[in-house]
C-alpha positions as CSV (number, residue, x, y, z in Angstrom):
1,X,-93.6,-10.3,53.7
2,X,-89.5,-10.9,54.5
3,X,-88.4,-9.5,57.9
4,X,-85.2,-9.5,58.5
5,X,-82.9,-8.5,61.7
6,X,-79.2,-7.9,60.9
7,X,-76.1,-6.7,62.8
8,X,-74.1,-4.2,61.2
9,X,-71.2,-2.4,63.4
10,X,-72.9,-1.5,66.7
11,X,-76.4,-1.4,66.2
12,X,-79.3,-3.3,64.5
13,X,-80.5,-3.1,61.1
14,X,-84.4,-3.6,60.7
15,X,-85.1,-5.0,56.7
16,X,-89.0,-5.3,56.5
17,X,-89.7,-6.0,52.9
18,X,-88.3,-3.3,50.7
19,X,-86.8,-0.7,53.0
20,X,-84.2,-0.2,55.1
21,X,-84.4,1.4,59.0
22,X,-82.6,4.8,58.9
23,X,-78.7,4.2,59.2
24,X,-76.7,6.2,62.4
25,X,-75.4,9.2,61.5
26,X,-71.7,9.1,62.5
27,X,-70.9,11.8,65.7
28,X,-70.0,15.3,64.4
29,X,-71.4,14.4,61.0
30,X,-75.3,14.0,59.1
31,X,-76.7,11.9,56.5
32,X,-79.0,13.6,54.1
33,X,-81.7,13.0,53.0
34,X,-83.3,12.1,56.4
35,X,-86.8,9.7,56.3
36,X,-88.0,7.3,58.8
37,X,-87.2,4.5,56.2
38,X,-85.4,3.9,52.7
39,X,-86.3,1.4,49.9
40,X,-84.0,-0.6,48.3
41,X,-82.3,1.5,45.9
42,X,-82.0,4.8,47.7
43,X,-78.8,6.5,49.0
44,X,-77.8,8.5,51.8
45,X,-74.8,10.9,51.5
46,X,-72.7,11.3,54.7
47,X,-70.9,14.7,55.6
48,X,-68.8,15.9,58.4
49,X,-69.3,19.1,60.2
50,X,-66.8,21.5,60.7
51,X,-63.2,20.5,60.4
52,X,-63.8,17.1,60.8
53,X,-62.9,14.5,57.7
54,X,-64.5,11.7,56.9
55,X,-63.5,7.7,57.1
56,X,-65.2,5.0,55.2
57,X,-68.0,5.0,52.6
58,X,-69.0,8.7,51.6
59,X,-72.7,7.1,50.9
60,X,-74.8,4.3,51.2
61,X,-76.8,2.6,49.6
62,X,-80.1,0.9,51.0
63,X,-80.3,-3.0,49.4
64,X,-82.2,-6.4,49.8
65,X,-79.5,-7.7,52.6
66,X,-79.2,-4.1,54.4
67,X,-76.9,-1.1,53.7
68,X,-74.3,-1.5,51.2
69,X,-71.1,-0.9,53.9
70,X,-70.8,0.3,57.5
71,X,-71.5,3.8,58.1
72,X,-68.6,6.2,58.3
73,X,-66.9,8.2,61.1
74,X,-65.8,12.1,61.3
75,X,-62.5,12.0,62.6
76,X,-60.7,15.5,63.5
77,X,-58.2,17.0,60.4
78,X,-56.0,18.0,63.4
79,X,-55.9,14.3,64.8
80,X,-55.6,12.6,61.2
81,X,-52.9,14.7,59.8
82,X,-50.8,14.1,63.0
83,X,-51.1,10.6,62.7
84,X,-50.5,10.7,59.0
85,X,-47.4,13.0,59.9
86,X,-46.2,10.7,62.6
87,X,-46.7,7.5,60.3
88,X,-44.7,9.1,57.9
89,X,-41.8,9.8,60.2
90,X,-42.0,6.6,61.0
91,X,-41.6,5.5,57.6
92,X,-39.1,7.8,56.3
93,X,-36.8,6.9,59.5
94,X,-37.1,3.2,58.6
95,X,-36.2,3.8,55.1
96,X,-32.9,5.3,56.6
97,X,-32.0,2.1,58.6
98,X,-32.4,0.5,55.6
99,X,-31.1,2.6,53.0
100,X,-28.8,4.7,55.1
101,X,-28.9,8.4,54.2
102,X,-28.8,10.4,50.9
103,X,-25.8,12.5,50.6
């Protein structure tokens, strides 16, 4: 029987075998469907609740070396489209020291 402990992001990954340990669902979000272990193969699908948006791999997938990526994270629309807005400023102003403006 193969037994395996690996590290993935902040927390432990138990591989016994064929199956994977549940992965952590990410704060304000779920994983479905929900079992107390996966076999290689299966897939969890990750949501966020709310007005929340999610970052990183939409699903997982359980395989011989652990899940497939690192579980996602619900980040607030409100906080994500201000930063997008504010990296765009940023951008469109450094286009215009560069370019100069468009009469």
């Amino acid at each position: 029987m193969l037994c395996r402990l690996m590290r993935m992001r902040a927390q432990w990954v138990f591989v016994s075998g064929n199956q994977c340990s549940p992965p952590q669902a990410p704060a304000k979000g779920s994983f479905t469907p929900q079992k107390n272990a996966y076999d290689i193969g299966d897939t969890v699908v990750f949501t966020c609740s709310g007005d929340y948006m999610s970052q990183g791999a939409e699903a997982l997938t359980c395989t011989e070396t652990g899940w497939s990526d690192k579980e996602p994270v619900c980040v607030s629309e409100s906080a994500f489209l201000f930063v997008s807005s504010f990296f765009q400023n940023k951008l469109y102003q450094y286009f215009i020291s560069l370019f100069g403006g468009v009469d």
